[in-house]
C-alpha positions in Angstrom: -15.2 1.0 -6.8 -15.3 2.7 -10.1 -13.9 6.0 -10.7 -14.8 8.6 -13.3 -12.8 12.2 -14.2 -16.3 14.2 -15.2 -19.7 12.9 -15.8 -19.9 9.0 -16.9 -20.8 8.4 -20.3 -24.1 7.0 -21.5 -23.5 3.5 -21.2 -22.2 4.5 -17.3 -25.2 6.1 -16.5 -27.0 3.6 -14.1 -29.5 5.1 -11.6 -28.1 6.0 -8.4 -28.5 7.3 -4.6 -25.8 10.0 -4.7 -24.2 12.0 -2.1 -22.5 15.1 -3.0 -19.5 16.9 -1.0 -16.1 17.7 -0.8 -15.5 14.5 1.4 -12.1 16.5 2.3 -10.5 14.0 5.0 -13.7 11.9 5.0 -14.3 12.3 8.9 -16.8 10.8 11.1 -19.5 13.2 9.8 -18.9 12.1 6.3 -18.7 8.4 7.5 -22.3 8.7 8.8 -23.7 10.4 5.8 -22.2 7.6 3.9 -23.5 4.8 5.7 -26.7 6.3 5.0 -25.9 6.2 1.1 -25.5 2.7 1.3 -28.3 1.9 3.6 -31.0 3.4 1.1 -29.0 2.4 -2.3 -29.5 -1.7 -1.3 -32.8 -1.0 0.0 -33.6 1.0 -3.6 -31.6 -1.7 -5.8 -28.9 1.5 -6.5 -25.6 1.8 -7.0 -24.4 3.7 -4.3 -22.6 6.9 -6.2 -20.2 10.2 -4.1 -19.7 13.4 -6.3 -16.6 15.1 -5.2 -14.6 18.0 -6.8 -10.9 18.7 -7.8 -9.9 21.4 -6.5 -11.9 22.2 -3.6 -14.5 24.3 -5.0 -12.7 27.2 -1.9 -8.9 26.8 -3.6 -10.5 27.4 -6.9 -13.0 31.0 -5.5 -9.7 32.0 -4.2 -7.5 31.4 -7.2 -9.7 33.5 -9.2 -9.9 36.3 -6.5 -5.7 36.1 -6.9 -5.3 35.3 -3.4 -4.6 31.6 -2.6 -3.8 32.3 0.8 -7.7 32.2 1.5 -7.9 28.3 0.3 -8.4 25.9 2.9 -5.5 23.7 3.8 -6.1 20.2 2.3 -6.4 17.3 4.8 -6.1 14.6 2.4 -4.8 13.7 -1.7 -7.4 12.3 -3.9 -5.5 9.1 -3.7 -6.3 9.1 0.1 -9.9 10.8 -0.5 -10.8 7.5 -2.6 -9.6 5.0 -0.6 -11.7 6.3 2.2 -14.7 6.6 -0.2 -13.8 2.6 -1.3 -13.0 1.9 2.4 -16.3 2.9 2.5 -18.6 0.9 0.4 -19.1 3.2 -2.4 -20.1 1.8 -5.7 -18.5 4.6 -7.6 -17.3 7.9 -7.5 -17.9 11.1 -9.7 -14.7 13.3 -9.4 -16.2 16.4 -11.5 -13.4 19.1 -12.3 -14.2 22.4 -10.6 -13.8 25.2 -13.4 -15.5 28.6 -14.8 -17.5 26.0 -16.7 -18.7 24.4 -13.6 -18.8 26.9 -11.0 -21.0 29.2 -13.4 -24.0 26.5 -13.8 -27.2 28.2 -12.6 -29.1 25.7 -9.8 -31.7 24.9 -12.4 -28.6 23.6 -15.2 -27.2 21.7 -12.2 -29.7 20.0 -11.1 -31.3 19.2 -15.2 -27.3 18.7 -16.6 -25.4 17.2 -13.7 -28.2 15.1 -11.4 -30.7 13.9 -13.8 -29.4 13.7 -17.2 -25.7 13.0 -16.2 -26.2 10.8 -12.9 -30.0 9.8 -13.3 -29.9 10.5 -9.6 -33.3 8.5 -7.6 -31.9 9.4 -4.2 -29.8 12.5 -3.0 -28.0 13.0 -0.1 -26.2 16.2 1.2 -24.9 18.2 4.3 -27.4 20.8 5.8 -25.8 23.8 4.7 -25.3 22.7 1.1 -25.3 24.8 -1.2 -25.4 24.7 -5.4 -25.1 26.2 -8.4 -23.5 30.0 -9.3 -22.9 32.1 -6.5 -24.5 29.2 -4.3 -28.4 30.2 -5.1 -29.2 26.9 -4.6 -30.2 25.5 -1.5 -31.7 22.1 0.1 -35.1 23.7 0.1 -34.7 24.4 -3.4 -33.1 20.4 -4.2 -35.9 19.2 -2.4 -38.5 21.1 -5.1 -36.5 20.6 -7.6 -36.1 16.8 -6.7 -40.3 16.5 -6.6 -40.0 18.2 -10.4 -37.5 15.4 -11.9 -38.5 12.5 -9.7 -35.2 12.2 -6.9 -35.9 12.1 -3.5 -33.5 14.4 -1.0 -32.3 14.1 2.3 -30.3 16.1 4.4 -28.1 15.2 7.0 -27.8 17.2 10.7 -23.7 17.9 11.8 -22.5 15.0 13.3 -20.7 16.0 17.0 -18.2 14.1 19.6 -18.6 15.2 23.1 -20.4 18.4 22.3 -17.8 19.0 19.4 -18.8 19.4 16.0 -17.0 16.7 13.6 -16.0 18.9 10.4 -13.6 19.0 7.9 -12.2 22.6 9.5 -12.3 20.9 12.8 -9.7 18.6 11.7 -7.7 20.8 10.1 -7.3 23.0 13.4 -6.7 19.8 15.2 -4.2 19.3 12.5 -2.4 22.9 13.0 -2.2 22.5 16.6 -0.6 19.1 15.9 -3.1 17.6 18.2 -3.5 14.2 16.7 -5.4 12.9 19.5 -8.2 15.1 18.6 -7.5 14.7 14.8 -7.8 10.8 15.3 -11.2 10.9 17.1 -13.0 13.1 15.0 -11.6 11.1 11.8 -12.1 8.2 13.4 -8.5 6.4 12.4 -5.1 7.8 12.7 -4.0 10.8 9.9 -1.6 9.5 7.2 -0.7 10.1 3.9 0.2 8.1 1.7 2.1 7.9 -2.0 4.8 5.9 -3.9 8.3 6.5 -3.2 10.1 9.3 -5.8 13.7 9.8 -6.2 14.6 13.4 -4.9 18.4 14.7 -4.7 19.5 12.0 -2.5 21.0 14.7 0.0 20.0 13.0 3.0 21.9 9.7 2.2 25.4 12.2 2.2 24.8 13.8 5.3 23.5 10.0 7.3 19.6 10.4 7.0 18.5 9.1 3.9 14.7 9.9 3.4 11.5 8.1 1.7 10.4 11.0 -0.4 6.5 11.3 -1.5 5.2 14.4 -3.3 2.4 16.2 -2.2 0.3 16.7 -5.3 -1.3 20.3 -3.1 0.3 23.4 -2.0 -1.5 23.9 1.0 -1.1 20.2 3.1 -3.1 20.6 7.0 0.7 20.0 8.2 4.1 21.2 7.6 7.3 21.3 10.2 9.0 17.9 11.2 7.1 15.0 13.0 7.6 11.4 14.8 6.3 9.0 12.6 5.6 5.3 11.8 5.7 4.4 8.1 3.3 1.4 6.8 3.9 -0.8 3.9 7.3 -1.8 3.9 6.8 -4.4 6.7 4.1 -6.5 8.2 4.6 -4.1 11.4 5.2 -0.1 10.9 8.4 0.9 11.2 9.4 3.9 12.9 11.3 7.3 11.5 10.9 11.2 11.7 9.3 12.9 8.5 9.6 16.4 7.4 6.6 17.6 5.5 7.4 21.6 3.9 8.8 23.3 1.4 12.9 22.9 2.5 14.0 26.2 2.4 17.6 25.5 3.1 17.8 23.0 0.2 15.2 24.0 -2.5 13.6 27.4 -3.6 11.0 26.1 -6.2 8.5 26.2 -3.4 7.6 22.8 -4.0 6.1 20.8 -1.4 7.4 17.4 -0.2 7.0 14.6 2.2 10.5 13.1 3.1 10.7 10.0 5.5 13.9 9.0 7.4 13.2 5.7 8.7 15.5 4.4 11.5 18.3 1.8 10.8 16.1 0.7 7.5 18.4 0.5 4.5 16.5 -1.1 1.5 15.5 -0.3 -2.0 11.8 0.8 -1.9 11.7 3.3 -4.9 8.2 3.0 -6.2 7.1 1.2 -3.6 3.6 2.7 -2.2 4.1 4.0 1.5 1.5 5.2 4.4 2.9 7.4 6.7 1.3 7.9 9.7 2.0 10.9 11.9 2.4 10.8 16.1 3.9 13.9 17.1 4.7 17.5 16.1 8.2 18.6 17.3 8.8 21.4 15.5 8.1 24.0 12.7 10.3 23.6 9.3 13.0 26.0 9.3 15.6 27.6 7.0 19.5 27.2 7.9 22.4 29.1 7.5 24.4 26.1 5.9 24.2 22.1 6.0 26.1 21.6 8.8 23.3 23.2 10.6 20.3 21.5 9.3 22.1 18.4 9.7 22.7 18.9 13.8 18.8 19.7 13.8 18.0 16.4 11.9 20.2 14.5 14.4 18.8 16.5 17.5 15.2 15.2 15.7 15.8 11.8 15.2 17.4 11.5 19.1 13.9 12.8 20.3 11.8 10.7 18.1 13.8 7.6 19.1 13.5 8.8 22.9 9.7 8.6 22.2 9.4 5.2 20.7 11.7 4.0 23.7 9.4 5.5 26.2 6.5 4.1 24.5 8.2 0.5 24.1 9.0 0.9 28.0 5.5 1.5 29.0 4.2 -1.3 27.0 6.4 -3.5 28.9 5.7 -2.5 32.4 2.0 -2.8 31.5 2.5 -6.1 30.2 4.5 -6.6 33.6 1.6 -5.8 35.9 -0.6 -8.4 33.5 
């Protein structure tokens, strides 16, 4: 799958069939939309092309409004946003930078600039309540005109549901608050991770027993924060099992940054740099700021006995089914 920051350039330009969306988690609903992509770009002899924007077209509305409380949470990183895409089949993925410059494009500039003279777009697909161009004037009634103008066909696509539920990126993210990740799994249709390569951090938790696998999380606003049971992919054939802490870590650090720290249990080798999935099973509680490190190291230990108490119960029922076999 190729990957391009902005428009390709001329030699790049190949027709396409394009679908165009924030792909934010890329859930069952964008799945579908997907397959569809890929179903009319081999009938049409296309490469199959996504437009997606960094940031969320949302965090940017509210950054100018000065109040990025209104941003949505993000579900996923970009890294995890285009493996999904190339998980998915795409041929190639348009990751346009959402600025003044962009978000200012009347529908008629957007659809002349971007689609036909950027992307030579022959196919179009998007959600049924898209919406294009400044101060979202544009509309899928007005792509589909403007598409029998410049010679693209458009399609919409209806909102995909699960048992009466409708599968949306908000959907998951409220699965996600609730830490419901039995919901969160069925509407993404696989089990939430996030992923990243191994940093260095302060190396605190080696000095008070729990050393951590520390990822940074490249957004302010992740779908979760608190402290979670968790099995971590990548270092061996088989996860491995730990607790994770995903937050800003008030007691330790006031820079506000946000981090993803990993302890794994009774794992002891060298994995800076190494590239990690984590993937998340159970909330147990919110993140919280201690009076000293004594503290927040009881409520580390008191976390890691109930995560362990949880893989033993799940280890336990596995062999009393395998028992009954």
């Amino acid at each position: 799958m190729k990957v391009f920051r902005g428009l390709p350039n001329a030699a790049s330009r190949a027709p396409c069939a394009l679908a165009i969306g924030n792909f934010d988690g890329v859930h069952r609903g964008h799945q579908a939309l997907l397959a569809r992509l890929r179903e009319v770009a081999s009938k049409m002899g296309l490469e199959s092309a996504v437009m997606t924007f960094e940031p969320h077209p949302r965090e940017f509305f509210a950054a100018r409004a000065g109040d990025p409380s209104k941003a949505p949470t993000r579900i996923a990183s970009l890294r995890d946003k285009l493996q999904s895409l190339a998980k998915a089949g795409v041929d190639r993925v348009i990751v346009e930078h959402f600025n003044e410059h962009f978000a200012s494009l009347s529908p008629q500039e957007f659809v002349e600039k971007i689609l036909v003279q950027g992307l030579h777009v022959k196919w179009l697909i998007v959600g049924e309540d898209f919406c294009y161009g400044a101060k979202r004037a544009g509309n899928v009634a007005t792509l589909i005109e403007a598409g029998k103008k410049y010679g693209f066909h458009v399609e919409s696509q209806a909102t995909v549901t699960s048992s009466g539920i409708r599968i949306s990126s908000s959907a998951v993210r409220q699965a996600l608050l609730q830490g419901d990740f039995s919901q969160a799994t069925t509407l993404l249709g696989r089990p939430y991770t996030m992923s990243g390569h191994v940093v260095h951090g302060k190396k605190l938790g080696r000095t008070i027993g729990f050393p951590t696998m520390n990822l940074r999380v490249s957004h302010k606003h992740p779908s979760l924060s608190g402290i979670y049971i968790v099995q971590v992919h990548g270092l061996e054939p088989e996860p491995l099992p730990g607790v994770a802490s995903i937050g800003v870590r008030p007691t330790v650090d006031d820079s506000g940054r946000v981090l993803l720290e990993t302890h794994v249990f009774d794992y002891a080798q060298q994995c800076y740099g190494r590239l990690i999935r984590v993937e998340f099973l159970k909330k147990l509680r919110d993140e919280e700021k201690y009076i000293d490190l004594p503290t927040l190291t009881e409520a580390i230990a008191r976390d890691a006995v109930q995560a362990r108490t949880y893989f033993k119960q799940i280890a336990d029922s596995a062999t009393s089914a395998t028992d009954r076999i």
